[in-house]
C-alpha atoms as a printed R data frame, in Angstrom:
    type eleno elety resid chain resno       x       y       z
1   ATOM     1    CA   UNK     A     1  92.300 160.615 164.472
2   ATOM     2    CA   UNK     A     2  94.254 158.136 165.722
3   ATOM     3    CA   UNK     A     3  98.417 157.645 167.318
4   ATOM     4    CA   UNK     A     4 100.287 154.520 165.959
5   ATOM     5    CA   UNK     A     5 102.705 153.364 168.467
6   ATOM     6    CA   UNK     A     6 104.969 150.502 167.049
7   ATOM     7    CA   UNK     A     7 108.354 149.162 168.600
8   ATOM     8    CA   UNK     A     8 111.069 149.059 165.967
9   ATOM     9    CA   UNK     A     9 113.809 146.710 167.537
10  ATOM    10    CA   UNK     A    10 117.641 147.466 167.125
11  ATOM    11    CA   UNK     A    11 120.342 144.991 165.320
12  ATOM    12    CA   UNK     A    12 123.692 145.218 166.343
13  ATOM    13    CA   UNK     A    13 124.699 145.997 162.403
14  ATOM    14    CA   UNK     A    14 122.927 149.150 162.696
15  ATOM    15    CA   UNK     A    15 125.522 150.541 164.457
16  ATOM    16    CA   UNK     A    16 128.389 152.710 162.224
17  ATOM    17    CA   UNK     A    17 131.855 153.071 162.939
18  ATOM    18    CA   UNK     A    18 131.147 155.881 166.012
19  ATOM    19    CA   UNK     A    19 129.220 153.126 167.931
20  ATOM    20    CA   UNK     A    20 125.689 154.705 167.764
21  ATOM    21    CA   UNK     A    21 122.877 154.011 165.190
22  ATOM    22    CA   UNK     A    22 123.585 155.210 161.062
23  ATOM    23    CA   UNK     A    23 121.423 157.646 159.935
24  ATOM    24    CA   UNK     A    24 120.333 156.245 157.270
25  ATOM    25    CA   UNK     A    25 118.863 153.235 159.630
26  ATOM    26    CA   UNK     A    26 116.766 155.900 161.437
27  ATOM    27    CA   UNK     A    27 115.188 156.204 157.518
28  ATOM    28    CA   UNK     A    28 114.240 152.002 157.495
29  ATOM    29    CA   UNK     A    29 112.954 152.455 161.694
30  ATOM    30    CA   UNK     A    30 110.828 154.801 159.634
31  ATOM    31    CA   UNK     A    31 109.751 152.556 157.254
32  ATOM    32    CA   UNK     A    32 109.221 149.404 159.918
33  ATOM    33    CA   UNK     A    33 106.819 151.937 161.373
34  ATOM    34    CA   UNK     A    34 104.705 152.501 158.534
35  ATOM    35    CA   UNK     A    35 104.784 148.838 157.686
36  ATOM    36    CA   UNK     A    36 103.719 148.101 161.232
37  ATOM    37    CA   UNK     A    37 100.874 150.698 161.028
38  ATOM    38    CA   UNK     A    38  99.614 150.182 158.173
39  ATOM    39    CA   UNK     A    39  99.601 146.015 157.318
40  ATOM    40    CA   UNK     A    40  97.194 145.296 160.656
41  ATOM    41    CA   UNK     A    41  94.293 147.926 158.982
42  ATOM    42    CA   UNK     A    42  91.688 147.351 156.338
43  ATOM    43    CA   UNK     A    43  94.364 149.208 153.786
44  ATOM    44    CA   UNK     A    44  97.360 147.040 154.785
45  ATOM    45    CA   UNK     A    45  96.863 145.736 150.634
46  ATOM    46    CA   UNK     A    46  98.046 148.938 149.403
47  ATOM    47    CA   UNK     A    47 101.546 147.620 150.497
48  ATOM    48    CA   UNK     A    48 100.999 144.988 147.987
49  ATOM    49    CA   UNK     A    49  99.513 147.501 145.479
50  ATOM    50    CA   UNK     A    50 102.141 150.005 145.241
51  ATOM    51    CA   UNK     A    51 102.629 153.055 147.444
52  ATOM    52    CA   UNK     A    52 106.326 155.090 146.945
53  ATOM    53    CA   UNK     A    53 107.811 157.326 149.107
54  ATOM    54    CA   UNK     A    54 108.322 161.003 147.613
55  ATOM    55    CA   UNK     A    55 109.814 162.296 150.174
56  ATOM    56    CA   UNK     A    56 110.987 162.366 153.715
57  ATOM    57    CA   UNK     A    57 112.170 164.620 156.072
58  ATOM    58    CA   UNK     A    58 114.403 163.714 159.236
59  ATOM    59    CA   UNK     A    59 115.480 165.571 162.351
60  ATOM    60    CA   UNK     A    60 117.641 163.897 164.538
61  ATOM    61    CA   UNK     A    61 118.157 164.554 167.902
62  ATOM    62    CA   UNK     A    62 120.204 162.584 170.153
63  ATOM    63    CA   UNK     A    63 122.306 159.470 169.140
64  ATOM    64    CA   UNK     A    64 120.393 155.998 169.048
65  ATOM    65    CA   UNK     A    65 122.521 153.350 170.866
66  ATOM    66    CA   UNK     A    66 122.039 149.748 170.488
67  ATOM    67    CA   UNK     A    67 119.815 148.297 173.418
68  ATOM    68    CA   UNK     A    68 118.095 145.090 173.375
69  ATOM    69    CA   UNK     A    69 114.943 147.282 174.349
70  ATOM    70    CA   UNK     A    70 113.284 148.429 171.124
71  ATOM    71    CA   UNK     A    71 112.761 151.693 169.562
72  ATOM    72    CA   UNK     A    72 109.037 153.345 170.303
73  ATOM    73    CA   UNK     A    73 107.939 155.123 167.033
74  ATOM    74    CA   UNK     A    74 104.713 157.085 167.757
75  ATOM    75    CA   UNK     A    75 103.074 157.543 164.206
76  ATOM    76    CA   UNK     A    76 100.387 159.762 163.001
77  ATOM    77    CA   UNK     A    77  98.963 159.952 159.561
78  ATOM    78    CA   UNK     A    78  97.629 163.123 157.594
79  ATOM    79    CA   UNK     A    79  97.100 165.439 154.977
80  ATOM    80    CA   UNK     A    80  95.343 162.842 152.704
81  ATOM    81    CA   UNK     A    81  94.410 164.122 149.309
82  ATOM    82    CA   UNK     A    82  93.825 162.473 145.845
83  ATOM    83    CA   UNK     A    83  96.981 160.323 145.685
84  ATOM    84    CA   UNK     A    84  98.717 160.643 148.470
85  ATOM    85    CA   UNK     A    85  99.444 161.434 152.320
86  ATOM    86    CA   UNK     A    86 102.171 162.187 154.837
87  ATOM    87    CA   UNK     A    87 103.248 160.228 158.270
88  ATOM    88    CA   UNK     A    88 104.776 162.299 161.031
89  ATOM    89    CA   UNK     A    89 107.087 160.369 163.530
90  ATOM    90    CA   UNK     A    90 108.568 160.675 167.021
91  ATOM    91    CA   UNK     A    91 111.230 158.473 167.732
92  ATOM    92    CA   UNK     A    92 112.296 157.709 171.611
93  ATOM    93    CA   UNK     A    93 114.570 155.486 173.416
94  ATOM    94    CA   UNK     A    94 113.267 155.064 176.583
95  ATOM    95    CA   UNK     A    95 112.131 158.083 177.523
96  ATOM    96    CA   UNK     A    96 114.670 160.231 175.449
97  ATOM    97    CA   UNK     A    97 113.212 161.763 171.768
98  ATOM    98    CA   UNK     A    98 115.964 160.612 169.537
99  ATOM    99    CA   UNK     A    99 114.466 161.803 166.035
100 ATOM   100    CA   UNK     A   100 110.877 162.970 164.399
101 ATOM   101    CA   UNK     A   101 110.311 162.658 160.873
102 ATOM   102    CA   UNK     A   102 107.851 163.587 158.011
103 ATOM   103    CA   UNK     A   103 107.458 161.400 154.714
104 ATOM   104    CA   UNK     A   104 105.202 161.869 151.710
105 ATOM   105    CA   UNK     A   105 103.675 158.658 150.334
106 ATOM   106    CA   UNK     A   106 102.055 158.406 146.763
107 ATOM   107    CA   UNK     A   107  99.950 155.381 145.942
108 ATOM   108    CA   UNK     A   108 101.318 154.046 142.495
109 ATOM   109    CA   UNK     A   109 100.183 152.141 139.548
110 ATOM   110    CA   UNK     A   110 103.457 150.362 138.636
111 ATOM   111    CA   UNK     A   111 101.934 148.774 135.309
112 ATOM   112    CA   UNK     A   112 100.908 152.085 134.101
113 ATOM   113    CA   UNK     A   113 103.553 153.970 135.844
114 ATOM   114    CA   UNK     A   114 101.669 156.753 137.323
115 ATOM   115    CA   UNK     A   115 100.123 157.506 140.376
116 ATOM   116    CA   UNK     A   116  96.704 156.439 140.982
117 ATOM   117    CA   UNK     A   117  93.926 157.856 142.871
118 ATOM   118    CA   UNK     A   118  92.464 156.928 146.699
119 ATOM   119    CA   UNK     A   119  89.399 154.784 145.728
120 ATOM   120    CA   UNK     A   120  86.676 155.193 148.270
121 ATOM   121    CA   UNK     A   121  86.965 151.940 150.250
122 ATOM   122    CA   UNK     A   122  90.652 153.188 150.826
123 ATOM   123    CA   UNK     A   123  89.763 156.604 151.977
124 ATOM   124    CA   UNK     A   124  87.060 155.462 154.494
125 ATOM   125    CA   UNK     A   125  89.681 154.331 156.996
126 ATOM   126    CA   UNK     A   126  92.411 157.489 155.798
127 ATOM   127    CA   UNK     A   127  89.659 160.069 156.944
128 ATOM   128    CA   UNK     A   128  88.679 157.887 160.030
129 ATOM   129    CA   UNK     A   129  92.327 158.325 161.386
130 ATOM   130    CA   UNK     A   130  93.984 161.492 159.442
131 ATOM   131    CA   UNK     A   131  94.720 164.651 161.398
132 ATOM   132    CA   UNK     A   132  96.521 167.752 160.471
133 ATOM   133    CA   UNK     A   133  99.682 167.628 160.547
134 ATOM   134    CA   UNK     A   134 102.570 170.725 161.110
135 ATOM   135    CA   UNK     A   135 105.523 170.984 159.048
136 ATOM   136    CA   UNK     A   136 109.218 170.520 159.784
137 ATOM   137    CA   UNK     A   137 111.084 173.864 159.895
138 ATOM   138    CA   UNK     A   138 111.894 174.352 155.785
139 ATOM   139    CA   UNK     A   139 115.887 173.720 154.416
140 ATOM   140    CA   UNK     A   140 116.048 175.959 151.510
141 ATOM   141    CA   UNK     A   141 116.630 174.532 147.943
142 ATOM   142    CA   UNK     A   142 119.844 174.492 146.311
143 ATOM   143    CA   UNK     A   143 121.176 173.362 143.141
144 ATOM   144    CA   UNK     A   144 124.128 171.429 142.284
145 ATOM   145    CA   UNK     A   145 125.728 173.178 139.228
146 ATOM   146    CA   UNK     A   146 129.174 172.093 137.744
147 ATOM   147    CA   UNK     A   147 131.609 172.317 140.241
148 ATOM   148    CA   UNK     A   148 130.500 169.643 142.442
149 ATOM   149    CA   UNK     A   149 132.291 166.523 143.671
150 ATOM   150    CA   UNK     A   150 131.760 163.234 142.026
151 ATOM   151    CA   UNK     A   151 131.379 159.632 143.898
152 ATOM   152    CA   UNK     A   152 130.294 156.916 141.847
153 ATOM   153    CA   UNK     A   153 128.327 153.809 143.556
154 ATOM   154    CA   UNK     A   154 127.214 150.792 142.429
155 ATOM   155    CA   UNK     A   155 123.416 149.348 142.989
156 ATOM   156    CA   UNK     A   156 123.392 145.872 145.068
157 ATOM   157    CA   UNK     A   157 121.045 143.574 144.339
158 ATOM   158    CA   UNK     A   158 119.917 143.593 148.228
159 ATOM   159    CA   UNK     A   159 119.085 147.171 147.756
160 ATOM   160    CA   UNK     A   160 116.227 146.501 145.819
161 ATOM   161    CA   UNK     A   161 112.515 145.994 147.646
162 ATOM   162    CA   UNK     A   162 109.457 144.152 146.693
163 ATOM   163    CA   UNK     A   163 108.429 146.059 143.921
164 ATOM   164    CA   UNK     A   164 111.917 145.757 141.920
165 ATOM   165    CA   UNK     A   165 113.639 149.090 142.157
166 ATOM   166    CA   UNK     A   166 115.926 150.627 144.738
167 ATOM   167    CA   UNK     A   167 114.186 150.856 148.099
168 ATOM   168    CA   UNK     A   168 113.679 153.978 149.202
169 ATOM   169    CA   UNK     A   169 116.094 153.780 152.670
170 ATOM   170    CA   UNK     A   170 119.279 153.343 150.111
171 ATOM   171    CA   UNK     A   171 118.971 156.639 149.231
172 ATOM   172    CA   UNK     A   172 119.814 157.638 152.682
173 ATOM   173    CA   UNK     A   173 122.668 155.482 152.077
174 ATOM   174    CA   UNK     A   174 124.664 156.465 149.171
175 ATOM   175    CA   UNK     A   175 124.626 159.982 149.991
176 ATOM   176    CA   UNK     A   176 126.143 159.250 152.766
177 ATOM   177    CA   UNK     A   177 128.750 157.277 151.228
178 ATOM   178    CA   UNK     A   178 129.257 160.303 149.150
179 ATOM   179    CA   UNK     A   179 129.801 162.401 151.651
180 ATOM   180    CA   UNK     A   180 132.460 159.867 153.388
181 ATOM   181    CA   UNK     A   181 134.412 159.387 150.545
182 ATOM   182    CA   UNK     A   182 134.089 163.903 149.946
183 ATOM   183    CA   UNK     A   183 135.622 164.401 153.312
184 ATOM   184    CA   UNK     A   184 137.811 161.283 153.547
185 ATOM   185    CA   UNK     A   185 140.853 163.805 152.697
186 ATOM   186    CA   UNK     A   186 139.329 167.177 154.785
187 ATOM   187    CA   UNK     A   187 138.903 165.714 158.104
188 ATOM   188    CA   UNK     A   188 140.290 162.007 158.435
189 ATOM   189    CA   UNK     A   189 139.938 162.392 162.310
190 ATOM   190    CA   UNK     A   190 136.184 162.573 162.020
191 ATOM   191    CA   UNK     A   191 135.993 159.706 160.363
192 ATOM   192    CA   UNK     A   192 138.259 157.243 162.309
193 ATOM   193    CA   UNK     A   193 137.251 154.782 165.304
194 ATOM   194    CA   UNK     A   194 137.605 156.796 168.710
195 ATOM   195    CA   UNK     A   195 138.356 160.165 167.106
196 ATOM   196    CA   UNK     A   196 138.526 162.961 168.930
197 ATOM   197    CA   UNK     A   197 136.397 164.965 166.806
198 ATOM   198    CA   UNK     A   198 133.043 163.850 164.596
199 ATOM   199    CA   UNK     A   199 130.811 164.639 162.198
200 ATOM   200    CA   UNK     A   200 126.897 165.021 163.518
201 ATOM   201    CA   UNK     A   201 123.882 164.836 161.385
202 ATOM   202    CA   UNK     A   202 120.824 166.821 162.564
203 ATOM   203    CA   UNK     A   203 119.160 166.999 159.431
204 ATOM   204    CA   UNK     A   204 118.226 165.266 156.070
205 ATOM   205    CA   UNK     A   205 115.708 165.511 153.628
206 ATOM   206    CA   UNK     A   206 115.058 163.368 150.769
207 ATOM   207    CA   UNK     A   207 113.034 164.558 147.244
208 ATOM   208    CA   UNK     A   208 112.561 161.117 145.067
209 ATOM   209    CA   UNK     A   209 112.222 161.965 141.041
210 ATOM   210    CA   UNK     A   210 112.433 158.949 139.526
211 ATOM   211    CA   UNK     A   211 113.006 155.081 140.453
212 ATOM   212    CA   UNK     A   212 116.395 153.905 140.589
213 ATOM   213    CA   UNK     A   213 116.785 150.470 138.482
214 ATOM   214    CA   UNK     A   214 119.299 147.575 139.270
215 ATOM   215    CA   UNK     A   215 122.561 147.765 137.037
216 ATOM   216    CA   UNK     A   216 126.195 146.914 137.025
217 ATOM   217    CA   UNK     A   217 126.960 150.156 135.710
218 ATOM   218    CA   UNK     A   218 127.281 152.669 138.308
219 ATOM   219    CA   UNK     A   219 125.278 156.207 139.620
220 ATOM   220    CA   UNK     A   220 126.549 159.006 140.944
221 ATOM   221    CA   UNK     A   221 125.856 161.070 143.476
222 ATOM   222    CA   UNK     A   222 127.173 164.982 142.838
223 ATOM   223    CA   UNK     A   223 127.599 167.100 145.796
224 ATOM   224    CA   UNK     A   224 128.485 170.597 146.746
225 ATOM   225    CA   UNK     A   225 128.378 172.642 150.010
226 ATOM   226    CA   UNK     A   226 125.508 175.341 150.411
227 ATOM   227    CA   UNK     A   227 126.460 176.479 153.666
228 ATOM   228    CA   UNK     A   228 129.081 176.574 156.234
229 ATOM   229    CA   UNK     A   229 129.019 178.286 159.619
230 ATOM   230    CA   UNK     A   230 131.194 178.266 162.528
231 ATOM   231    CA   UNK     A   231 130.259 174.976 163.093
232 ATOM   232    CA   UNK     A   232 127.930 173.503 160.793
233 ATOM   233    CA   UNK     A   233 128.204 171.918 157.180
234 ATOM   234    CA   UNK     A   234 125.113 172.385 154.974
235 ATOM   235    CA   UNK     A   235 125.368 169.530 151.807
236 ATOM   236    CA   UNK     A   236 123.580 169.606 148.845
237 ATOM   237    CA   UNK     A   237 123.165 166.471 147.366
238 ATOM   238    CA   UNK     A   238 122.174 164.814 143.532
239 ATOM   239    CA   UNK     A   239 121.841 161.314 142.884
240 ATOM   240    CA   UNK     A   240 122.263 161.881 139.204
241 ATOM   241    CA   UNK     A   241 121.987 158.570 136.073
242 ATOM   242    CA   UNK     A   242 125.791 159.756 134.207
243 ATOM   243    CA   UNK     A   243 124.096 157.054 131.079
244 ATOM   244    CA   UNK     A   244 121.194 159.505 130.823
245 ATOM   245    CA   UNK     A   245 122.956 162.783 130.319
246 ATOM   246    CA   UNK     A   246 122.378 163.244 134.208
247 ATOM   247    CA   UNK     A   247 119.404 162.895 134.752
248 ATOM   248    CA   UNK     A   248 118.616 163.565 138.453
249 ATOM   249    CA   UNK     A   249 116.696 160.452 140.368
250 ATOM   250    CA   UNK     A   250 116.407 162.567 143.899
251 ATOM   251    CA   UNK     A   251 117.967 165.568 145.281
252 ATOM   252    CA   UNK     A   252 118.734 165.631 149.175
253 ATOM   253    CA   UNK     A   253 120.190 168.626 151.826
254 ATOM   254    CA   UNK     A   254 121.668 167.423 154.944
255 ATOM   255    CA   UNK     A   255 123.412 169.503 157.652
256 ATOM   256    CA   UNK     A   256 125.978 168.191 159.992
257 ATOM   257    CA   UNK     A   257 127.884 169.548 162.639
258 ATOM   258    CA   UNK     A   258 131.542 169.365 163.479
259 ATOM   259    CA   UNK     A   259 132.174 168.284 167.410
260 ATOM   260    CA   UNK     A   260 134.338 166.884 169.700
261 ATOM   261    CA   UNK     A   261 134.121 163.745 171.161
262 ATOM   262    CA   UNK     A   262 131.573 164.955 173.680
263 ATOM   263    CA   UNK     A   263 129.199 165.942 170.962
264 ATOM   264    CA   UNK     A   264 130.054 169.664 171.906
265 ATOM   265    CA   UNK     A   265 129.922 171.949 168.453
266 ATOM   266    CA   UNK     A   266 133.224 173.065 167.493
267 ATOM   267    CA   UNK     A   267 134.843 174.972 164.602
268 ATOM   268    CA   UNK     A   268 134.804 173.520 160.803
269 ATOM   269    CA   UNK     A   269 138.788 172.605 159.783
270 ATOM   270    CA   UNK     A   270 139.933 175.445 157.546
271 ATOM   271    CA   UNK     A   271 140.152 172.751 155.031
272 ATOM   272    CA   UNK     A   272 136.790 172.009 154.747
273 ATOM   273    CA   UNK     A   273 136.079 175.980 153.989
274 ATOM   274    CA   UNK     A   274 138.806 175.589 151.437
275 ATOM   275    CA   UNK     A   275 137.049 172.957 149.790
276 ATOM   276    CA   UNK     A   276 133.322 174.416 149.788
277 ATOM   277    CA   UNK     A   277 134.957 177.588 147.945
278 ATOM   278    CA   UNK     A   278 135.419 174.493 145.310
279 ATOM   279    CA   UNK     A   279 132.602 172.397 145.179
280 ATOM   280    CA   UNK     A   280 130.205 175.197 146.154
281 ATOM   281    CA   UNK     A   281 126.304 175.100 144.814
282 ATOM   282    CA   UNK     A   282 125.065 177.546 141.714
């Protein structure tokens, strides 16, 4: 068994238009992590190899600001099985937990396309430093039926990684563009510079079902509410191909919170409820 402990450091572009850290940069501090673990070891080739993400799941819990201190990440690895494993993460700034994460990794045969087994080499140094590892309290599924709301995006060529497809942080990224552009005419105020109110993420997951290929047609991403509380916002997301009858590339739930500028919960605008009675899952 064995703790990781990696600095991540913080870029001044990694801060969004409320002045603290995007969310979907917590989702590539993830990813420097594993890099960092992993590259030093006796495995570090299987970044060369092919390993894909199949899922993550993030909790955040206090706002990241910029600091020219870096980011701890405190990394443990787990669960190993035929083909793949998890990391668990715990995030801190100073000595304040800012997020803790889960992510499934597969390793990959990208000739063949299919995931390929843990040789025995590999798996010497997996069981030397794998420990169990809890779970993240569950989001329940939902799907996203017909009525949903539609934002198309285009792929950059930047968003692509080293094996030639979309890297798996852009995800993070275009469903939250998605979600901008859905609530861009709900609650303008919680999207402006110095606002009094805002829009909080707490959670995300991410479920990856296929790669996502450079184009210059767009994707979509389709999303519909699946909950909303007094104060909370519950998104279910698709990140759909429209030239492929829809077929879904990854499915994601997020929930935010509505708040003031303090960070203090406080009711959903009525015109958000009006809208989830619209764009509201199966």
């Amino acid at each position: 068994m064995a703790t990781f402990e990696v600095d991540v450091p913080i870029r001044w572009v990694d801060l969004d238009a409320q002045g603290h850290v995007n969310n979907a940069l917590v989702v590539d501090y993830l990813q420097e992590a594993r890099v960092g673990a992993l590259l030093p070891g006796p495995n570090g080739r299987l970044l060369g190899r092919g390993l894909v993400v199949v899922g993550h799941q993030v909790e955040y819990l206090a706002p990241i600001e910029f600091s020219h201190e870096p980011l701890r990440v405190s990394l443990r690895l787990g669960d190993v099985r035929a083909a793949s494993y998890r990391y668990a993460y715990e995030l801190r700034q100073g000595a304040t937990p800012v997020a803790r994460a889960r992510t499934q990794i597969c390793l990959f045969d990208f000739e063949a396309q299919r995931p390929r087994r843990i040789s025995d080499a590999e798996r010497v140094w997996f069981d030397e430093v794998a420990e169990p590892l809890d779970d993240l309290p569950r989001l329940d599924s939902y799907r996203v039926g017909a009525s949903a709301h539609e934002h198309a995006f285009p792929v950059r060529w930047s968003d692509l990684d080293s094996y030639g497809h979309v890297n798996n942080v852009r995800f993070f990224a275009y469903v939250g563009e998605a979600r901008v552009a859905l609530n861009r005419g709900l609650i303008t105020d919680a999207l402006a510079v110095g606002s009094a109110s805002m829009l909080m993420i707490v959670r995300q997951d991410m479920r990856y079902v296929a790669q996502l290929e450079h184009r210059l047609e767009p994707y979509l991403v389709r999303t519909a509410f699946a909950k909303v509380g007094r104060s909370s916002i519950t998104f279910a997301h698709e990140i759909v191909d429209p030239l492929a009858d829809g077929a879904v590339i990854a499915r994601s739930t997020a929930v935010l919170v509505h708040a003031d500028a303090s960070g203090r919960p406080t009711p959903v605008p009525d015109a958000v409820r009006d809208a989830a009675t619209r764009w509201a899952v199966d």
